[in-house]
C-alpha positions as CSV (number, residue, x, y, z in Angstrom):
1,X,-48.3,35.3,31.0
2,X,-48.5,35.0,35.1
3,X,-47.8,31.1,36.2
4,X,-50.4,31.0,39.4
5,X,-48.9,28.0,42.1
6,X,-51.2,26.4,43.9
7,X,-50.5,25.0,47.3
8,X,-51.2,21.8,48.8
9,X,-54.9,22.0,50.6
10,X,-55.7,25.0,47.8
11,X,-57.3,26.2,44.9
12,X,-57.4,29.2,42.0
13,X,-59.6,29.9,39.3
14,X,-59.0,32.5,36.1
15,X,-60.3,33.9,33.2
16,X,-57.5,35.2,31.9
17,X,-56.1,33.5,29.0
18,X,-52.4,34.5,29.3
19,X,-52.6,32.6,33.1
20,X,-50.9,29.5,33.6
21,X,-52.3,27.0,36.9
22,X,-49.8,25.0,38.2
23,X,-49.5,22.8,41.2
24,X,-46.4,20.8,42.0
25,X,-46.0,17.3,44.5
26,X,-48.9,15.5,44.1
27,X,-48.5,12.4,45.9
28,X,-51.5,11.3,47.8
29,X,-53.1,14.2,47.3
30,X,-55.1,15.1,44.0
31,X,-55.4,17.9,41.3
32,X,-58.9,18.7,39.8
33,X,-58.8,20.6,36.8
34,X,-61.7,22.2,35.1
35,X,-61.9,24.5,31.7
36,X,-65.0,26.2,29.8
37,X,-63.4,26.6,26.8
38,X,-66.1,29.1,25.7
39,X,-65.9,31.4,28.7
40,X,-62.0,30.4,28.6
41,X,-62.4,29.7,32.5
42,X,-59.7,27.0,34.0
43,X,-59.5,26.0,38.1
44,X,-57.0,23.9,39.3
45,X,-58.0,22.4,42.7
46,X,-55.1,20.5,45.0
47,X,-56.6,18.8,47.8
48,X,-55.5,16.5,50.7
49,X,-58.3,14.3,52.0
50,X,-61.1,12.9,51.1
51,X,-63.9,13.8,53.5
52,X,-64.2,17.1,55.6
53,X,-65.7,15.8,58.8
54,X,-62.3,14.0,59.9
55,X,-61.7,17.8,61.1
56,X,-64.7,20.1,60.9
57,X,-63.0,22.6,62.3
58,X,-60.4,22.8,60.0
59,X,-62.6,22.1,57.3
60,X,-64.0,26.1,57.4
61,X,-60.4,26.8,57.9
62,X,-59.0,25.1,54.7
63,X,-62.3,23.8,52.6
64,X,-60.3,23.2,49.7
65,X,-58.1,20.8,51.7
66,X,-61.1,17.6,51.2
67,X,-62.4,16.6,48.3
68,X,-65.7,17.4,49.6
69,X,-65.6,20.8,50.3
70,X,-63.2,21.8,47.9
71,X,-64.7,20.3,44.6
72,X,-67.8,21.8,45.1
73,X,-66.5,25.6,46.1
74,X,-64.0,25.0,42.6
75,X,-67.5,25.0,40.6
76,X,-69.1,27.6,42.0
77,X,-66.2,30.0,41.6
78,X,-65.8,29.1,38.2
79,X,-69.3,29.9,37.7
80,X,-68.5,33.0,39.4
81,X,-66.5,33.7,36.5
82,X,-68.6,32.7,33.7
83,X,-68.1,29.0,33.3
84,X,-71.3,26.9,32.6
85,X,-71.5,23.3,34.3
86,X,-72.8,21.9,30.4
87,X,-69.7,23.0,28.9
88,X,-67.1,22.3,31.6
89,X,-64.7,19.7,30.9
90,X,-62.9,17.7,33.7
91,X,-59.2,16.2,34.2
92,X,-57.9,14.3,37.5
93,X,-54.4,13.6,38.3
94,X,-52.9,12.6,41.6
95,X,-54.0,10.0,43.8
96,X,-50.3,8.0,44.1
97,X,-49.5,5.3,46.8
98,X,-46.9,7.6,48.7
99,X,-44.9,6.5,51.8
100,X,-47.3,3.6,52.0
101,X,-45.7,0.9,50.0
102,X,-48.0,-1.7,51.7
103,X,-51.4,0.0,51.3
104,X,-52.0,0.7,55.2
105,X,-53.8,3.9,54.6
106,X,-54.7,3.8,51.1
107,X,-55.3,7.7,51.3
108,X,-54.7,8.2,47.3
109,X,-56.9,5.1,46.4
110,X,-59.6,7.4,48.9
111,X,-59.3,10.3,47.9
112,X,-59.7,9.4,43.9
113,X,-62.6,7.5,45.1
114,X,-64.3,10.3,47.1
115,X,-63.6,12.3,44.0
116,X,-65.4,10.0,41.7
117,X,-68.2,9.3,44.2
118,X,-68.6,13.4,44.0
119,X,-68.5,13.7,40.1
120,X,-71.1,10.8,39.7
121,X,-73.7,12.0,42.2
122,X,-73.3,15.4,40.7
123,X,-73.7,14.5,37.1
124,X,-70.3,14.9,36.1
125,X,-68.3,13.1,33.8
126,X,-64.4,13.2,34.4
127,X,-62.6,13.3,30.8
128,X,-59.3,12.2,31.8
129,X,-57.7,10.4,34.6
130,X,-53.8,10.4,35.6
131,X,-53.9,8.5,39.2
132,X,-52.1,6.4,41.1
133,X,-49.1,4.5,40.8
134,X,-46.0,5.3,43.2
135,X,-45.1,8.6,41.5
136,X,-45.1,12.5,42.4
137,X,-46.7,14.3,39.9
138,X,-46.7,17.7,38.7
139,X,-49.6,19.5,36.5
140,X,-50.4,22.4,34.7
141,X,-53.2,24.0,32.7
142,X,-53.6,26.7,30.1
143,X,-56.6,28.9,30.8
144,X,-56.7,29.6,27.1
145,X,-56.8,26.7,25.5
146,X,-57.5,24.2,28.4
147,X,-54.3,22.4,27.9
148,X,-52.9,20.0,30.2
149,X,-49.3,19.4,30.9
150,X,-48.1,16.7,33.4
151,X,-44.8,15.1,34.6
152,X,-43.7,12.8,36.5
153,X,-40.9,12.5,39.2
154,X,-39.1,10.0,36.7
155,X,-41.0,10.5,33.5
156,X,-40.9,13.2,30.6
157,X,-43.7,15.5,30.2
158,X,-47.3,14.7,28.9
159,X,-49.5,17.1,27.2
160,X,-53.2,16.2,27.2
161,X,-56.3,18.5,25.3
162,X,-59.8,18.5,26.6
163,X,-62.0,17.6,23.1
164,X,-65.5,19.5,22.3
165,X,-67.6,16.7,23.6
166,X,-69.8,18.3,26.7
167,X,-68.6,16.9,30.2
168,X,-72.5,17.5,31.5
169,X,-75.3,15.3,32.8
170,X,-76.6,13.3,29.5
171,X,-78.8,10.2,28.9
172,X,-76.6,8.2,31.3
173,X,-73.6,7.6,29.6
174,X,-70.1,5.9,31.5
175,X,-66.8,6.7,30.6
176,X,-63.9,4.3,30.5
177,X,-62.8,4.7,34.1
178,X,-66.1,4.1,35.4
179,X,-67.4,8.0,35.6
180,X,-71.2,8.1,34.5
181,X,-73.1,11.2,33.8
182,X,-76.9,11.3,35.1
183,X,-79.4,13.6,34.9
184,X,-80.4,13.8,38.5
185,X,-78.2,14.0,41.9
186,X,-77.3,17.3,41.0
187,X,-76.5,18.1,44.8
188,X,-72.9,18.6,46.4
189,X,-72.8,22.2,45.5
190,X,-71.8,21.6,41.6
191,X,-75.3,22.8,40.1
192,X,-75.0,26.0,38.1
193,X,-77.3,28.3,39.3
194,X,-78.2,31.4,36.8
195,X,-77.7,34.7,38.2
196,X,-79.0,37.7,36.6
């Protein structure tokens, strides 16, 4: 079993089943986490900011730092390794109110809603949702089995299991949190293209 950290601004994806993704201090900043249970695929994705073109530059540097660079680039290279967008299931967790008890910057309340404005335009329907609130987080998923575990600066630990229903673009449906699926807007770099 090899534990795979990822960094702040950074992501990983693996199909092997005995790997581990974890990512520690979430604050602000926000953990996407992906599984294909068939292809047993898993990506963690940690990033910073919402939006890319507060820093182009650094952008091609660090794409995986904004939620609009990175989220896409976490799709295609778990497509890389087998996954299939119809079968991918989705987990966010993050997005805390961090030195910024007044809401001045609001950048978790951003970045959870750049993530969200992503997902929806791409067809995407986010499972489960762990954001906000005023503590760190730290998360963890099982490439095998797509389990999640999170815990809190002050909490105990939470385990959380993706179920069989497909995350894809189907007849329109919204989630709890306000994450609809749709079967067109299938732009932002998270369509699966087929390579032979």
């Amino acid at each position: 079993m090899a534990n795979l950290v990822i960094g702040i601004g950074d992501c990983q994806v693996s199909a092997d089943p005995s790997d581990i993704l974890i990512t520690h201090a979430l604050g602000s900043c926000i953990a996407v986490m992906i599984h294909d249970p068939v292809a047993q695929v898993a990506g963690l994705l940690h990033f910073m900011l919402p939006e890319s073109s507060i820093d182009l530059e650094k952008a091609v540097r660090r794409p995986f730092a904004y939620a609009d660079t990175g989220i896409p680039l976490l799709f295609q290279n778990a497509y890389q390794l087998g996954a299939v967008k119809s079968r991918i299931r989705v987990m966010a967790a993050g997005g805390a109110q961090m030195l910024d008890p007044n809401g001045t910057f609001n950048i978790g309340k951003r970045n959870h809603l750049a993530m969200r404005k992503i997902f929806w335009k791409a067809g995407v329907l986010v499972q489960k949702e762990e954001v906000g609130g005023m503590a760190s987080r730290t998360v963890r998923i099982d490439v095998a089995n797509g389990r999640v575990q999170m815990r809190t600066a002050a909490g105990p630990e939470q385990e959380f299991l993706f179920n069989a229903t497909s995350m894809a673009a189907s007849n329109g449906a919204c989630n709890s949190v306000g994450i609809c699926t749709s079967d067109k807007g299938l732009d932002h770099g998270l369509q699966h293209t087929h390579r032979r």
